[in-house]
matplotlib code that plots the C-alpha trace (Angstrom):
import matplotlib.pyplot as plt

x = [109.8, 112.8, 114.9, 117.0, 119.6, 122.4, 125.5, 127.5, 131.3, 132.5, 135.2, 138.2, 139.2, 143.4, 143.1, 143.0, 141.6, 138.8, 139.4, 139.2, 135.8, 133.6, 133.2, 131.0, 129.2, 126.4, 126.8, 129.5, 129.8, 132.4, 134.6, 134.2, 136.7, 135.6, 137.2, 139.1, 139.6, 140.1, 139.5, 142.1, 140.8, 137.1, 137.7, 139.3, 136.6, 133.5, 135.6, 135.8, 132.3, 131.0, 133.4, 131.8, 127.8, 128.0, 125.3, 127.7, 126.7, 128.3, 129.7, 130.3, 131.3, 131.9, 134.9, 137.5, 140.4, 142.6, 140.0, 138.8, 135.4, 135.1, 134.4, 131.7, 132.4, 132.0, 130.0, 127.4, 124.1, 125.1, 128.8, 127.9, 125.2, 127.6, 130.2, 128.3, 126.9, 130.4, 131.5, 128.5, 128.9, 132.3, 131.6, 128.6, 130.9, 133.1, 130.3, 128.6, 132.2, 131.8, 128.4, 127.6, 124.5, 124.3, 122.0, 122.1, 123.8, 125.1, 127.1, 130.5, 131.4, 130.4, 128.0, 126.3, 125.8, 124.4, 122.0, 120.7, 119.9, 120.4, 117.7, 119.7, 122.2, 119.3, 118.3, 121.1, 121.0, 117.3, 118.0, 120.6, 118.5, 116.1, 119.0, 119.5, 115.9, 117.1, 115.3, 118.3, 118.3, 119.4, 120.9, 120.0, 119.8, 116.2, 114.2, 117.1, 116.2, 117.0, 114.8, 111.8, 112.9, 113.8, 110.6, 108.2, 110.1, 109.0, 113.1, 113.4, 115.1, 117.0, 117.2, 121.3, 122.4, 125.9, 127.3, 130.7, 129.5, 127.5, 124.9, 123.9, 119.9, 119.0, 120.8, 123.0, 126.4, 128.9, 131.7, 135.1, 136.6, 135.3, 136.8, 133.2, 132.2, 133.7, 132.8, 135.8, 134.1, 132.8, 130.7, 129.2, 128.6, 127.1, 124.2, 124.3, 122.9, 121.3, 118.9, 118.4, 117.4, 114.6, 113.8, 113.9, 115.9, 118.8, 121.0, 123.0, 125.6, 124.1, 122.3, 119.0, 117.0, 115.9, 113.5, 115.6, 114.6, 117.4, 117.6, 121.1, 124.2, 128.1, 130.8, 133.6, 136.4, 138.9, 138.3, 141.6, 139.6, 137.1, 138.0, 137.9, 134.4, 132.4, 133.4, 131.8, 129.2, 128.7, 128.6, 126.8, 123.8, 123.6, 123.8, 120.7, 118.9, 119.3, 120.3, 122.5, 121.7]
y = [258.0, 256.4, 258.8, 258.0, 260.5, 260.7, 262.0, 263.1, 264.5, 266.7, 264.6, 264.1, 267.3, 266.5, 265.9, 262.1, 261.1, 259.3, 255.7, 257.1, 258.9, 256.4, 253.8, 256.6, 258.6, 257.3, 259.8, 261.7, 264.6, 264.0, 267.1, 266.6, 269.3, 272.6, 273.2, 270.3, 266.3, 264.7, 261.7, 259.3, 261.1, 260.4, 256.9, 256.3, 257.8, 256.3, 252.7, 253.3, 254.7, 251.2, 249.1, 251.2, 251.4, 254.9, 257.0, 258.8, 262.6, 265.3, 268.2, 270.5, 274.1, 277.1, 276.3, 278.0, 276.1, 278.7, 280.0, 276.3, 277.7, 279.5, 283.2, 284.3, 284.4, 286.2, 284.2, 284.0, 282.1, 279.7, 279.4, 278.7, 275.4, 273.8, 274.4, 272.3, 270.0, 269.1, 268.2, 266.1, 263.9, 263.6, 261.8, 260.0, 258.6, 256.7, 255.7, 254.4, 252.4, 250.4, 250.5, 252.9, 255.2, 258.6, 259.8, 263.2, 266.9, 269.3, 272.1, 273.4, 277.1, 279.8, 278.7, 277.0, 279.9, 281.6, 279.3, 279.8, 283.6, 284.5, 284.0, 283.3, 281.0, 278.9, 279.0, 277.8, 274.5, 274.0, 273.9, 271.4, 269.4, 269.0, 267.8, 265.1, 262.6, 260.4, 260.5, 262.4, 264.6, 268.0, 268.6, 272.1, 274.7, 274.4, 277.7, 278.4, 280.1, 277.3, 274.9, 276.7, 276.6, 273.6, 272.0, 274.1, 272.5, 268.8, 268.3, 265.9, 267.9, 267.1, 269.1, 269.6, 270.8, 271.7, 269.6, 271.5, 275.5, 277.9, 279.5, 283.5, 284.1, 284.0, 280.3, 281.4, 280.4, 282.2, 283.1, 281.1, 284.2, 284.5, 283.1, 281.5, 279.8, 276.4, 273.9, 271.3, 270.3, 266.6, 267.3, 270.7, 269.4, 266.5, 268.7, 271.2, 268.0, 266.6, 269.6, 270.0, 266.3, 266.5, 269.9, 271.2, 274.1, 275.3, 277.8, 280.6, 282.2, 285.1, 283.0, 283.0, 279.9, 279.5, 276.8, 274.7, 271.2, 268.8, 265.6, 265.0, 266.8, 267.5, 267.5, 269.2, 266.5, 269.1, 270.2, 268.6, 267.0, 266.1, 261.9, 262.1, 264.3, 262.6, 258.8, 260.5, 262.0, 259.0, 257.2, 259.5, 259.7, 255.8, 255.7, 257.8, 256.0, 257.6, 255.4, 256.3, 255.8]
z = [196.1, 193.9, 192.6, 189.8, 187.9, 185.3, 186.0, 183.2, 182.2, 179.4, 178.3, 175.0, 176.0, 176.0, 179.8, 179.5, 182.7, 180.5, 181.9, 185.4, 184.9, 183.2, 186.4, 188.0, 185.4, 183.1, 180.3, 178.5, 176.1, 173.9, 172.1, 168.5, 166.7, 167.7, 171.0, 171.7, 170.0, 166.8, 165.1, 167.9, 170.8, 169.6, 169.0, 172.4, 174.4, 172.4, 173.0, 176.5, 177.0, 175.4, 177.5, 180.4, 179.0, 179.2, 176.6, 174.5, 173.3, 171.2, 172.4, 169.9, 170.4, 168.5, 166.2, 168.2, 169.7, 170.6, 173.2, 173.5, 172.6, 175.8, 174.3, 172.2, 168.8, 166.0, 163.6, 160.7, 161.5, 158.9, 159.4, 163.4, 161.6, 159.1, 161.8, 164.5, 161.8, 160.8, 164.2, 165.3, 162.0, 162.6, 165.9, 164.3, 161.9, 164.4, 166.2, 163.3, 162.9, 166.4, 166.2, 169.4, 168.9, 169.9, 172.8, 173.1, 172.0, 174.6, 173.6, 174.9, 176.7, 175.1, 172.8, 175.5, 177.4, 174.7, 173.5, 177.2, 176.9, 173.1, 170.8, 167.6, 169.3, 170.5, 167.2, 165.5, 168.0, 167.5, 163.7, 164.1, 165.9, 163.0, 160.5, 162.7, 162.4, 165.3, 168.7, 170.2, 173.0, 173.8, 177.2, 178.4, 181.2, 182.8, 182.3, 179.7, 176.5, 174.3, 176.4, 175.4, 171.7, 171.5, 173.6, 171.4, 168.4, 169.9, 170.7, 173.3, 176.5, 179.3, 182.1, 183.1, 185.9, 186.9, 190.4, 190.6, 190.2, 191.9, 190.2, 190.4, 191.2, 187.7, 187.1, 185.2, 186.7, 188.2, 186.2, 186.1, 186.5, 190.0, 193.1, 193.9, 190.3, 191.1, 194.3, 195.6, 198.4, 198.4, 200.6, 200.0, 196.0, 197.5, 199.4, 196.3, 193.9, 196.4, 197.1, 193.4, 193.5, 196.6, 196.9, 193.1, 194.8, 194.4, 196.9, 194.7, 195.5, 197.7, 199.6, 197.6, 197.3, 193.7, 191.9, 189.6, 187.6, 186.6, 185.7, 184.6, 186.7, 185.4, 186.9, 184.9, 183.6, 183.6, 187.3, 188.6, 191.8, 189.0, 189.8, 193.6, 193.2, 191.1, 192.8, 195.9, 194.6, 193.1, 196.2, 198.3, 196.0, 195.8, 199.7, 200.1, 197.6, 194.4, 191.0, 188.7, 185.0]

ax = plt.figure().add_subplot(projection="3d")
ax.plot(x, y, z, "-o")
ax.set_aspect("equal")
plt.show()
């Protein structure tokens, strides 16, 4: 069987390692105001990602840069929507500029891992998925609350996985916080993805072997081994067969 994946980075984030990313991943999720970027970060990253045919998405998050949208906020149903309306059309207008189109939505932090297990969060996203009538797709956590919102709602998922953290035995991830959320190991990220890639399994963090789908994997653009990491991953996954697009 012929495998083929994406590989995707979070990325206009301030850390500006952009140019050094894009060789090896095939999709991006570009910050669009509410954690992290503006209008010249935005611009850079969408020119690069064309230069490099790499499918640009938004990444929008809940509008809180001084926690760069990694804490739950406290926020009205409808403040959370125009919030993460605004910053999706802000990116669609500079695409729309150099004539890039955009491919998918995945949010940031916090309000990405509560879409996965919050009812209202999820619903919030669904909703702005249905202001947008393109054929874009929502990157999500397989299982994940939002993906079954979303995919009774006819949204086009895409099952995302995560190549650089451990998971707990209920896929949710294991927090930053902990000495164990993060993997730098070439190597042991390699068999992590790869095992997600053959097996649909995935080993967590005590051991337990869990059923997981994924069809596009991130590696974390502000991990500071995030270049060296994803060119071998990268690599490795082509060496056994596997395409990347």
């Amino acid at each position: 069987m012929i495998y083929s994946v994406d590989l995707n980075a979070d990325v206009g984030e301030g850390i500006g390692n952009e140019p050094l990313l894009m060789p090896y991943i095939s999709s991006c999720n570009i910050a669009c105001g509410g954690h992290a970027g503006d209008t010249e970060t935005m611009r850079k990253v969408v020119m690069l990602a064309k230069q490099y045919g790499v499918k640009v998405g938004a990444h929008p998050s809940f509008p809180d840069k001084e926690n760069f949208g990694r804490q739950p906020m406290e926020i009205s149903h409808a403040a959370l929507y125009a919030a993460v309306v605004s910053q999706i059309e802000d990116l669609m207008k500079i695409l729309g500029e150099v004539q890039v189109g955009l491919h998918h939505i995945k949010p940031h932090g916090a309000l990405y891992n509560l879409a996965a297990t919050d009812e209202n969060i999820a619903a919030v996203i669904v909703e702005v998925m249905q202001r947008f009538a393109l054929p874009i797709k929502l990157y999500v956590p397989y299982g994940s609350v939002i993906a079954k919102h979303a995919i009774k709602n006819n949204i086009p998922v895409v099952f995302e996985a995560f190549a650089d953290r451990n998971y707990n035995d209920d896929l949710t991830l294991v927090p930053r916080s902990e000495k164990k959320a993060s993997i730098h190991d070439a190597d042991i990220m390699f068999n992590h993805v790869f095992n997600m890639i053959s097996d649909q399994k995935v080993i967590t963090v005590t051991g337990k072997i869990v059923d997981i789908l994924a069809q596009t994997f991130c590696v974390h653009g502000d991990n500071p081994e995030a270049i060296d990491l994803v060119r071998k991953l990268n690599e490795k996954l082509k060496s056994n067969g596997i395409q990347i697009k």
